[in-house]
PDB file of N, H, CA, C and O in Angstrom:
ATOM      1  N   UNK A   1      56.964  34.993  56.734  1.00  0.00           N
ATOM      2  CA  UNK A   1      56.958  35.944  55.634  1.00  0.00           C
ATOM      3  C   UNK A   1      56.527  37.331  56.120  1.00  0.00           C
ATOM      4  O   UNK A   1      56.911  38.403  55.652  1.00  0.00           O
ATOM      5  N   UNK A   2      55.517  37.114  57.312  1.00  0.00           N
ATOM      6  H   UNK A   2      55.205  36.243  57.692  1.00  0.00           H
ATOM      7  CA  UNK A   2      54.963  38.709  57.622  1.00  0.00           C
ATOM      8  C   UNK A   2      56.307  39.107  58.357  1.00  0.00           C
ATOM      9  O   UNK A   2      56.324  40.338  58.394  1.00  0.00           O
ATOM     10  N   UNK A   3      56.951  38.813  58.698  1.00  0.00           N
ATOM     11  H   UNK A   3      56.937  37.814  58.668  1.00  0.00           H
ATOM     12  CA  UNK A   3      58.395  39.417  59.507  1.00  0.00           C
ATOM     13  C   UNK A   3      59.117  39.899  59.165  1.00  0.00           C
ATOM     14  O   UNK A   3      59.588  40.873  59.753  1.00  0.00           O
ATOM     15  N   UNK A   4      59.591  39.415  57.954  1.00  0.00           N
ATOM     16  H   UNK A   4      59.209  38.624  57.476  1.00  0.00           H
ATOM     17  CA  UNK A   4      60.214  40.079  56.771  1.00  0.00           C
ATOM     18  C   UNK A   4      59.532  40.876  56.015  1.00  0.00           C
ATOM     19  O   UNK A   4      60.107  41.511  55.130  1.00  0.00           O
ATOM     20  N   UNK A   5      58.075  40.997  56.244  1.00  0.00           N
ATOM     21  H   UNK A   5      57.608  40.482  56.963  1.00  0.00           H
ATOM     22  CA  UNK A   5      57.410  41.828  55.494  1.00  0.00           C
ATOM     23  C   UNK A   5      57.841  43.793  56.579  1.00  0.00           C
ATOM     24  O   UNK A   5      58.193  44.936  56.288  1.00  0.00           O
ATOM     25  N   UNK A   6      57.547  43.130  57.586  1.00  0.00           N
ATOM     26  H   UNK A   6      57.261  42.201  57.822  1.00  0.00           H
ATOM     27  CA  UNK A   6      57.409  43.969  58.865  1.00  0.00           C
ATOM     28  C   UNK A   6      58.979  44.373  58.955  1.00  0.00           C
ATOM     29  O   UNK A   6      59.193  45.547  59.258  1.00  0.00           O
ATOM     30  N   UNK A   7      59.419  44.045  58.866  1.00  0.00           N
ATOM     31  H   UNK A   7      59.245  43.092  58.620  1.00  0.00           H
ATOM     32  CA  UNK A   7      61.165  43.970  58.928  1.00  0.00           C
ATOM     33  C   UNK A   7      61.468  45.392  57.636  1.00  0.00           C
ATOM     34  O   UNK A   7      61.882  46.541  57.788  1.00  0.00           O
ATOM     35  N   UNK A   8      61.035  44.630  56.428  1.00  0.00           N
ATOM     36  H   UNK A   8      60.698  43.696  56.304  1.00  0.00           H
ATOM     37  CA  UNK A   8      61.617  45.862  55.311  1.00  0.00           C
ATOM     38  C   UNK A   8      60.511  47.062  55.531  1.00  0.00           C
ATOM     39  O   UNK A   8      60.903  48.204  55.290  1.00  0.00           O
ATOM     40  N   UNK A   9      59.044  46.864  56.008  1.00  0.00           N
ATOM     41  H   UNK A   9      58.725  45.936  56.203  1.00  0.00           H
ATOM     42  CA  UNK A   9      58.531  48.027  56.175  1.00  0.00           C
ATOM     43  C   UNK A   9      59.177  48.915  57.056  1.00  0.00           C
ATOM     44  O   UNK A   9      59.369  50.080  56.711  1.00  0.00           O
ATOM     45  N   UNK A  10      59.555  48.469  58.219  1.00  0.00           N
ATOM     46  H   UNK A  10      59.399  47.522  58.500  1.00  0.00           H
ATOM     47  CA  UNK A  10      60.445  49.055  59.443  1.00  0.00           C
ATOM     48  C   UNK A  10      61.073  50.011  58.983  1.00  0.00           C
ATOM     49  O   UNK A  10      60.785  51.191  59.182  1.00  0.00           O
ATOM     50  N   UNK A  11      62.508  49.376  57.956  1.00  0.00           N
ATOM     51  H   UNK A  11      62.742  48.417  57.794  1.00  0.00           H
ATOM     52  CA  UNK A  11      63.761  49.802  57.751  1.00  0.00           C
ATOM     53  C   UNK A  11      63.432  51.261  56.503  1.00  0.00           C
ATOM     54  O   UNK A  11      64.001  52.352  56.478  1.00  0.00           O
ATOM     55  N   UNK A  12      62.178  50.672  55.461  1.00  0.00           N
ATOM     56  H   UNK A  12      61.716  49.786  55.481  1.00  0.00           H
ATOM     57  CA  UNK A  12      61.870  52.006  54.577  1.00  0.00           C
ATOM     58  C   UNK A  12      61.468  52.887  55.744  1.00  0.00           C
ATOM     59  O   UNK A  12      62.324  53.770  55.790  1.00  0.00           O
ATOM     60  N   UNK A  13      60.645  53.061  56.639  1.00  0.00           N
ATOM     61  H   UNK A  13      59.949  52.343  56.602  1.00  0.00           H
ATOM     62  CA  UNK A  13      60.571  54.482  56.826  1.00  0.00           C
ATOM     63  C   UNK A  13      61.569  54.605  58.108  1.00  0.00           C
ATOM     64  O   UNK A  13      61.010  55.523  58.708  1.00  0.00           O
ATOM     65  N   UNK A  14      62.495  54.318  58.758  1.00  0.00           N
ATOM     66  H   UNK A  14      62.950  53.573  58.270  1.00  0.00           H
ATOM     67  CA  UNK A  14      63.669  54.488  59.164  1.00  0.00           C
ATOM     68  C   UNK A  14      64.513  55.255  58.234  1.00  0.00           C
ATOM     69  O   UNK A  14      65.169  56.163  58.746  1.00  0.00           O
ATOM     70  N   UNK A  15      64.651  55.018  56.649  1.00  0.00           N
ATOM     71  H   UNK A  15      64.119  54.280  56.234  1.00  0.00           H
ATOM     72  CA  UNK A  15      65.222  55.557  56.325  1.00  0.00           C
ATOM     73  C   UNK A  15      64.679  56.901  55.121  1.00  0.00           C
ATOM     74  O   UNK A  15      65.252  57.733  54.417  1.00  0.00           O
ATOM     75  N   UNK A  16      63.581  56.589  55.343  1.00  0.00           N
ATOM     76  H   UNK A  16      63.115  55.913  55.914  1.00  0.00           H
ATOM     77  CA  UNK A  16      62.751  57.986  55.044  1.00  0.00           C
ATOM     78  C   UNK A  16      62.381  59.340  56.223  1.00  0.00           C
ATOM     79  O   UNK A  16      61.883  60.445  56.013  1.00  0.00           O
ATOM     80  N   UNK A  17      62.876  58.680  57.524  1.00  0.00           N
ATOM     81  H   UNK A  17      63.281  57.782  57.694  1.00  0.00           H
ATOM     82  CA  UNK A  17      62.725  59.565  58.321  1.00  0.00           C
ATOM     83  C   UNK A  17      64.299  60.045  58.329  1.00  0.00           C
ATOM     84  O   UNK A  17      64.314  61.209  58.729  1.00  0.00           O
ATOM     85  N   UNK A  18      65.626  59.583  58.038  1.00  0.00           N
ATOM     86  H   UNK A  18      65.614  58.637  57.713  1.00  0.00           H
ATOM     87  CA  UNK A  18      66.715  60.132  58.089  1.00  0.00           C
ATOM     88  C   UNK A  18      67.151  60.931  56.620  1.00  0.00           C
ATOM     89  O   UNK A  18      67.972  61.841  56.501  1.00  0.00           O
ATOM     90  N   UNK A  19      66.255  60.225  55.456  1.00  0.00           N
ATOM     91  H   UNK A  19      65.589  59.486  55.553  1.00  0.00           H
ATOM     92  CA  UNK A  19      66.296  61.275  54.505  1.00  0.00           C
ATOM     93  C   UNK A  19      65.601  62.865  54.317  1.00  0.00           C
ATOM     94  O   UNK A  19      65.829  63.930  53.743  1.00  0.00           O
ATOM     95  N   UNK A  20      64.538  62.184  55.277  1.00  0.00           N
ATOM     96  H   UNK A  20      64.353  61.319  55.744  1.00  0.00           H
ATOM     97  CA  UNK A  20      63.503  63.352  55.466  1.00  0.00           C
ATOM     98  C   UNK A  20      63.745  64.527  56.373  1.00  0.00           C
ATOM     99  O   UNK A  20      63.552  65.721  56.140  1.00  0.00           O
ATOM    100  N   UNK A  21      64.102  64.077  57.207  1.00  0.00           N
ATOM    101  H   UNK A  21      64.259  63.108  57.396  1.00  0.00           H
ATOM    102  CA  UNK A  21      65.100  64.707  58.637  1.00  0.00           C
ATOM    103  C   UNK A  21      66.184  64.840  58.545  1.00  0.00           C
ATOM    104  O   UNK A  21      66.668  64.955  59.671  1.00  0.00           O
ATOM    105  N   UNK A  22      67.327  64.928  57.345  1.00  0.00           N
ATOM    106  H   UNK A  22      66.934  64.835  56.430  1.00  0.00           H
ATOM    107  CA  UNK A  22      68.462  65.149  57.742  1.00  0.00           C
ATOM    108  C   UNK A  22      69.212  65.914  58.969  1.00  0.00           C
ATOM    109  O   UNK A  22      70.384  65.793  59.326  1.00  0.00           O
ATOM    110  N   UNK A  23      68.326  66.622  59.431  1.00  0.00           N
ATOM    111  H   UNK A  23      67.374  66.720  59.141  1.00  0.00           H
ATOM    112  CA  UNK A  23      68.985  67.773  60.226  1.00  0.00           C
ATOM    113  C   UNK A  23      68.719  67.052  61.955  1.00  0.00           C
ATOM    114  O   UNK A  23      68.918  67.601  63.039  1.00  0.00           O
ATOM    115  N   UNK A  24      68.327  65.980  61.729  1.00  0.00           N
ATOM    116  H   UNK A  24      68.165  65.534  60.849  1.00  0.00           H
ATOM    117  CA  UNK A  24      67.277  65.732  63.143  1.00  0.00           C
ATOM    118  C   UNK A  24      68.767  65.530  64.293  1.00  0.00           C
ATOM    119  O   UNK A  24      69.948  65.604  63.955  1.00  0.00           O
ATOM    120  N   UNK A  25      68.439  65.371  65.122  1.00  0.00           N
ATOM    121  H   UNK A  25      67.479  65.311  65.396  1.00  0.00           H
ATOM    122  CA  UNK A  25      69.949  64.847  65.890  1.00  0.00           C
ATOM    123  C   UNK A  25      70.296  63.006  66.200  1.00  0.00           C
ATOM    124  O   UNK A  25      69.895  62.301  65.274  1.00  0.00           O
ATOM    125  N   UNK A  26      70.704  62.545  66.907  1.00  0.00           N
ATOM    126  H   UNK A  26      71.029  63.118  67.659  1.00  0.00           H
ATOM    127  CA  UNK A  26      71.324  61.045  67.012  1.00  0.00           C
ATOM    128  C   UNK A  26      70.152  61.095  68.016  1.00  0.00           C
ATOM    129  O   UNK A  26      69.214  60.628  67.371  1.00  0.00           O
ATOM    130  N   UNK A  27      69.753  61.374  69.109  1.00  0.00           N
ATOM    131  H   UNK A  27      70.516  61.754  69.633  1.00  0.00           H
ATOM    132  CA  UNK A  27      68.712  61.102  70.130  1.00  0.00           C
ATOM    133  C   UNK A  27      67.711  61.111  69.114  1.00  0.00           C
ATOM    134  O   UNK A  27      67.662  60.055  68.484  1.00  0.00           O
ATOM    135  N   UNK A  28      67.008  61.873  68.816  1.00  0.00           N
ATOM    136  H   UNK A  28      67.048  62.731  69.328  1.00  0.00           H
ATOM    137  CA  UNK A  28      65.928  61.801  67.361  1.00  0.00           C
ATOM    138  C   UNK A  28      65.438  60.829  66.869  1.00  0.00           C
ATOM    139  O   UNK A  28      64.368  60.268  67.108  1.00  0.00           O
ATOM    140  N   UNK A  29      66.675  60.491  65.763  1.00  0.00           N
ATOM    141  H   UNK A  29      67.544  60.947  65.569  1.00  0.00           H
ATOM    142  CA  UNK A  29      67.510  59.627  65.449  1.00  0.00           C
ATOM    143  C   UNK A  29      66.985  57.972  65.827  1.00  0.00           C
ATOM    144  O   UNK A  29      66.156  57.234  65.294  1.00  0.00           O
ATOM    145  N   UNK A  30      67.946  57.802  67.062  1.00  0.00           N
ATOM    146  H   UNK A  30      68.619  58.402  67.494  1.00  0.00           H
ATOM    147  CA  UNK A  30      67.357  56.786  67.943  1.00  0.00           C
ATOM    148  C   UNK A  30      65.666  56.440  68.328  1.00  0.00           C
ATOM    149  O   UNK A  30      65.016  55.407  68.166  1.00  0.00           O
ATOM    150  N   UNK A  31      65.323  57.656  68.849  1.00  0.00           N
ATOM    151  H   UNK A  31      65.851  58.495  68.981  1.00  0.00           H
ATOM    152  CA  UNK A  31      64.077  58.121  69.398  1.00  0.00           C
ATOM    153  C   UNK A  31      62.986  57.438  68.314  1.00  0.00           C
ATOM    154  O   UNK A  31      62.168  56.560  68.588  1.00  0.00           O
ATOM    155  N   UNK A  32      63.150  57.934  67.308  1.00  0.00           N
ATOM    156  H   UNK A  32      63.815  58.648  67.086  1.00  0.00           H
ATOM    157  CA  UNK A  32      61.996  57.596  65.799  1.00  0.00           C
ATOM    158  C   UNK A  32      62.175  56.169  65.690  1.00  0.00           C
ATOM    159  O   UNK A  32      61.179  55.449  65.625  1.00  0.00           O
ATOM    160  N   UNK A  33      63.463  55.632  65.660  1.00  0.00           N
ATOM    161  H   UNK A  33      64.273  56.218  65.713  1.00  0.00           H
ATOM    162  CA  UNK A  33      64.069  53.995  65.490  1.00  0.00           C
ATOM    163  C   UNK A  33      62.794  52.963  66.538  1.00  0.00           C
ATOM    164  O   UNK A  33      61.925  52.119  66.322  1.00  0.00           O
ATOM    165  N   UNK A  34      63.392  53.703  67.730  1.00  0.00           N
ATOM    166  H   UNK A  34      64.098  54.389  67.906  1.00  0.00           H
ATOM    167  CA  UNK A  34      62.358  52.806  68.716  1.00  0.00           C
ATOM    168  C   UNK A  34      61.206  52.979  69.077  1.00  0.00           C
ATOM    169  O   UNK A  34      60.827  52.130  69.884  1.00  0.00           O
ATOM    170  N   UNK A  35      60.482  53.736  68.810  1.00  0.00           N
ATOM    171  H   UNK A  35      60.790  54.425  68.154  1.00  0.00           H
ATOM    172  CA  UNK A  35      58.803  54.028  68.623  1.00  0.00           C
ATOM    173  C   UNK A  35      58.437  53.226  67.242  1.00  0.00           C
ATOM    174  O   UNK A  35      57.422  52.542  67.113  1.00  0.00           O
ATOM    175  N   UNK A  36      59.299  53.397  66.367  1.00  0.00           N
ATOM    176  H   UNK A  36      60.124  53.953  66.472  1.00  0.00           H
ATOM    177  CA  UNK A  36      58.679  52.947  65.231  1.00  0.00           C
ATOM    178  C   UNK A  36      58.836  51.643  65.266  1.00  0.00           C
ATOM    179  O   UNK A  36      58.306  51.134  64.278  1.00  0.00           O
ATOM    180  N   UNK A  37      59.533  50.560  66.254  1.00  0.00           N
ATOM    181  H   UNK A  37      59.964  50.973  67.056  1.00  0.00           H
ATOM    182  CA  UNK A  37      59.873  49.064  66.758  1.00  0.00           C
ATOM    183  C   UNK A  37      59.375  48.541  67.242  1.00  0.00           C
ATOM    184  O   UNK A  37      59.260  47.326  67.083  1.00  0.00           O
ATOM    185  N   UNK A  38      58.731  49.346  68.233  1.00  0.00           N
ATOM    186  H   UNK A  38      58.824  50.333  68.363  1.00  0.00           H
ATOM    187  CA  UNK A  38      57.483  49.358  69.221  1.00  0.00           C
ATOM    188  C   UNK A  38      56.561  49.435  68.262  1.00  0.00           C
ATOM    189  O   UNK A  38      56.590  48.254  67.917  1.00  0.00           O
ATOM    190  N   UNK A  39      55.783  49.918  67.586  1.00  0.00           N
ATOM    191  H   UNK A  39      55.759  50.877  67.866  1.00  0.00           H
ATOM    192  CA  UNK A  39      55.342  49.936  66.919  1.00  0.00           C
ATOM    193  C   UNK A  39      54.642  48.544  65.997  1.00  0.00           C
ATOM    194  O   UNK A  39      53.581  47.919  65.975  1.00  0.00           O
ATOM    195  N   UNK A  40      55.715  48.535  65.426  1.00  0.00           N
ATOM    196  H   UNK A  40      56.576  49.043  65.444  1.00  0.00           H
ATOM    197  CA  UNK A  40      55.913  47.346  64.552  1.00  0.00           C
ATOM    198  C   UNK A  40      55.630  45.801  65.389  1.00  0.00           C
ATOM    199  O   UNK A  40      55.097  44.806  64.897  1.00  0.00           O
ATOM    200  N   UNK A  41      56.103  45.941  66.627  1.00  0.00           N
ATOM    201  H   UNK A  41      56.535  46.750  67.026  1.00  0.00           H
ATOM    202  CA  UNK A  41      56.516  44.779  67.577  1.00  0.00           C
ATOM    203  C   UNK A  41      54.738  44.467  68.038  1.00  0.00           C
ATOM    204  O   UNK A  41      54.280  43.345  68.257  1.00  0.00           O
ATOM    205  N   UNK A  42      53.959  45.765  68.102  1.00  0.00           N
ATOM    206  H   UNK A  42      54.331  46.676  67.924  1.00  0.00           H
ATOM    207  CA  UNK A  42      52.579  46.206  68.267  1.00  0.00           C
ATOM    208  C   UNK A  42      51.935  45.157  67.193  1.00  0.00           C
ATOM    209  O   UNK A  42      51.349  44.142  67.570  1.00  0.00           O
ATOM    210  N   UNK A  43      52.064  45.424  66.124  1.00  0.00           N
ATOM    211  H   UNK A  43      52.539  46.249  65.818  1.00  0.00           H
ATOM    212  CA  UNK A  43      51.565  44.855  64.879  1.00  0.00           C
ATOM    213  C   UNK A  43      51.474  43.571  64.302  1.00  0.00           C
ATOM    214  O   UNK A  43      50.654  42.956  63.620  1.00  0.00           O
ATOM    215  N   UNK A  44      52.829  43.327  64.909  1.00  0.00           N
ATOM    216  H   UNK A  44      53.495  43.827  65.462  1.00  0.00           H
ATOM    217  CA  UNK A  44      53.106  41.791  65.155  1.00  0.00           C
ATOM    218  C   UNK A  44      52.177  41.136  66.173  1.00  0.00           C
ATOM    219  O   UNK A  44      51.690  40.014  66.032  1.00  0.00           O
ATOM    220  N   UNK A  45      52.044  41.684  66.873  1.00  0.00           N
ATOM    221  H   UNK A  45      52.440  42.595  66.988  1.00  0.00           H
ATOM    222  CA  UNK A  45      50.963  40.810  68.178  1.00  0.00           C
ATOM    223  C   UNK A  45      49.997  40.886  67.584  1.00  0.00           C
ATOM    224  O   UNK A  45      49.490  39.792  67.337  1.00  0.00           O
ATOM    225  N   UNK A  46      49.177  42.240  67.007  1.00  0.00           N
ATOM    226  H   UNK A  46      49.589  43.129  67.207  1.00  0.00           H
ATOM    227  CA  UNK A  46      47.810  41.892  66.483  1.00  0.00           C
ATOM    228  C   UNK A  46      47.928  40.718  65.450  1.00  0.00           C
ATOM    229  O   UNK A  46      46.997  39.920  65.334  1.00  0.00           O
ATOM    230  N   UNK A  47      48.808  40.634  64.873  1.00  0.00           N
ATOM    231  H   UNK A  47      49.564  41.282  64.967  1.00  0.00           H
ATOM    232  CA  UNK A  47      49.183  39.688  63.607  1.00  0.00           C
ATOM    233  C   UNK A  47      48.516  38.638  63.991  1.00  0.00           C
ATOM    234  O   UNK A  47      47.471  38.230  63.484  1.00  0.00           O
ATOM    235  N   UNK A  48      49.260  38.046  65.144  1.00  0.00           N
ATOM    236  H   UNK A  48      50.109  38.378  65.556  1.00  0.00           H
ATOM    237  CA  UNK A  48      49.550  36.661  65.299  1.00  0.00           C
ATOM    238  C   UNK A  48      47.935  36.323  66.296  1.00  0.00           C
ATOM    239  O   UNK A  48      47.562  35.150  66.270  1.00  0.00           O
ATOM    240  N   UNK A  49      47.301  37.058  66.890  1.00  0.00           N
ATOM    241  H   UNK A  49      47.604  38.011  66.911  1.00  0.00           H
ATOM    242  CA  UNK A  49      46.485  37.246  67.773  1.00  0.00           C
ATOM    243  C   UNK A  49      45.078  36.680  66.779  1.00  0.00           C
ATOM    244  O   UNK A  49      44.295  35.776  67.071  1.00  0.00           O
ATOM    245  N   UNK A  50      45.086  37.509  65.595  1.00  0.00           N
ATOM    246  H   UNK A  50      45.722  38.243  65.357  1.00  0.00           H
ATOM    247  CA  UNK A  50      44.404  37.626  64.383  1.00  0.00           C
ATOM    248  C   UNK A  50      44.565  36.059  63.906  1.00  0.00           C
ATOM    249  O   UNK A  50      43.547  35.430  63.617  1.00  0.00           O
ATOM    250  N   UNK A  51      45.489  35.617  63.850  1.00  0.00           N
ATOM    251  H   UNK A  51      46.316  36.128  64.084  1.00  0.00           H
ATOM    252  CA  UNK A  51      45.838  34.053  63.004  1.00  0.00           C
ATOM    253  C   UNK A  51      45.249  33.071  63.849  1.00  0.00           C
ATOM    254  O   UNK A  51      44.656  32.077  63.428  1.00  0.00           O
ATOM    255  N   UNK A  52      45.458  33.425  65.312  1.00  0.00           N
ATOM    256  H   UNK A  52      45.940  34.232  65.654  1.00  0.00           H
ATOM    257  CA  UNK A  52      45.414  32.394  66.621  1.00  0.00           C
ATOM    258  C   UNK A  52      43.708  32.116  66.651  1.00  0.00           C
ATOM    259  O   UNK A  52      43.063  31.071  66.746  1.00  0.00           O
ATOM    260  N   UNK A  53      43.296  33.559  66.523  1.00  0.00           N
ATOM    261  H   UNK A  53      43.820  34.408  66.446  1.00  0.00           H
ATOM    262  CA  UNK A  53      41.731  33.556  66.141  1.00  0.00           C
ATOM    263  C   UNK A  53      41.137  32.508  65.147  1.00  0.00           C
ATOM    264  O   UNK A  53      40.463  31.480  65.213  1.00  0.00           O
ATOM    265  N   UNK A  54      41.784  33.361  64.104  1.00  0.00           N
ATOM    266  H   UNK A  54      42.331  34.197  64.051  1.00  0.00           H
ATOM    267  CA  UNK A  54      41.012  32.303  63.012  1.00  0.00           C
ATOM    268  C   UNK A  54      41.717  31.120  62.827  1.00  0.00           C
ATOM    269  O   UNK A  54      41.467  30.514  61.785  1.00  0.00           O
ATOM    270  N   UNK A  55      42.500  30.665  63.553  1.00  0.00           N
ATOM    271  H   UNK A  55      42.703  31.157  64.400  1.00  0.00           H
ATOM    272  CA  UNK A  55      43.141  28.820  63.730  1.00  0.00           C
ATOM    273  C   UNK A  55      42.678  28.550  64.474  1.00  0.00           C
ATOM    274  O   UNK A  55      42.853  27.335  64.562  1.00  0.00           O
ATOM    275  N   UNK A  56      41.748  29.072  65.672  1.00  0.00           N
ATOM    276  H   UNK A  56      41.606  30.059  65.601  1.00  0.00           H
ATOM    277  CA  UNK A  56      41.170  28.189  66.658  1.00  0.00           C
ATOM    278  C   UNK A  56      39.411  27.209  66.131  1.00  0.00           C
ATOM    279  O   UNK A  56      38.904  26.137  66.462  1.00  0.00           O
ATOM    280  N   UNK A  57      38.912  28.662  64.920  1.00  0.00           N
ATOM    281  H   UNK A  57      39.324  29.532  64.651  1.00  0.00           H
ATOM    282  CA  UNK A  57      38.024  28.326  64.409  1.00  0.00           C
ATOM    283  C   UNK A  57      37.643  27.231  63.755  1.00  0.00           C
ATOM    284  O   UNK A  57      38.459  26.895  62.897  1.00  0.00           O
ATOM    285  N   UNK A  58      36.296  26.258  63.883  1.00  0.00           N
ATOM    286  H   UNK A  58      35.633  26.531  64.580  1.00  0.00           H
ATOM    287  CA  UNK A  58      36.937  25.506  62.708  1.00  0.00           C
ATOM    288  C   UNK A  58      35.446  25.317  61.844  1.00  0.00           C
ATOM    289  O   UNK A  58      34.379  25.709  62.318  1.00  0.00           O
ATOM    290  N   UNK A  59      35.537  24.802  60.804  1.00  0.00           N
ATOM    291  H   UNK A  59      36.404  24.484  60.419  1.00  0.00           H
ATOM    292  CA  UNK A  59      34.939  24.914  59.925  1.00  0.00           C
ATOM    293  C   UNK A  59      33.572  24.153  60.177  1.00  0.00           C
ATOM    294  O   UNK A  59      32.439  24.604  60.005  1.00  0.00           O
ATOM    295  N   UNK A  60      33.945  22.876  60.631  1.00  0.00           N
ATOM    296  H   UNK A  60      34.865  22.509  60.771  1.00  0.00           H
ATOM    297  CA  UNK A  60      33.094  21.660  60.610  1.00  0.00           C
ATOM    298  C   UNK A  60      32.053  22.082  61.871  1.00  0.00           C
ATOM    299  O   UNK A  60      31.042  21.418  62.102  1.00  0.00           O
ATOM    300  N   UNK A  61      32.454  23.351  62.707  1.00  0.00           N
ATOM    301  H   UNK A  61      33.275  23.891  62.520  1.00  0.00           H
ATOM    302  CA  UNK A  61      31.321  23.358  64.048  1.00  0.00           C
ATOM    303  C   UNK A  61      30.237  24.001  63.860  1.00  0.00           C
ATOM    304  O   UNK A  61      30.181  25.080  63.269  1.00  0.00           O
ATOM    305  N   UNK A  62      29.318  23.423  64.325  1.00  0.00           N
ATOM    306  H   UNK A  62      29.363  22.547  64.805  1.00  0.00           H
ATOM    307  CA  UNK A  62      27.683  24.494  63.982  1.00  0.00           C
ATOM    308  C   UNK A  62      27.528  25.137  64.924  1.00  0.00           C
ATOM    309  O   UNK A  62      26.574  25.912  64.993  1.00  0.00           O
TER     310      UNK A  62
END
């Protein structure tokens, strides 16, 4: 579910940066696409890093 969460966050400001930027060029363009993937791809690791954490934990240990 967070992937698809991460997925439509992606694509809104992808396309708030081409509404916002109309004037920007195709390198730009591109440029904003893959920082902002990287990015995202970033977020995803803390994600899962974060889950791995608290699944290793367990309740029952003193």
């Amino acid at each position: 579910m967070k992937k698809k969460i991460n997925w439509i966050a992606w694509l809104i400001f992808v396309i708030l940066w081409n509404y916002g930027f109309p004037k920007a060029t195709p390198f730009q363009d591109v440029l904003v696409a893959v920082i902002l993937s990287v990015f995202f791809i970033i977020i995803q690791k803390l994600q899962l890093r974060d889950l791995q954490k608290s699944g290793s934990r367990s309740k029952f240990k003193n």
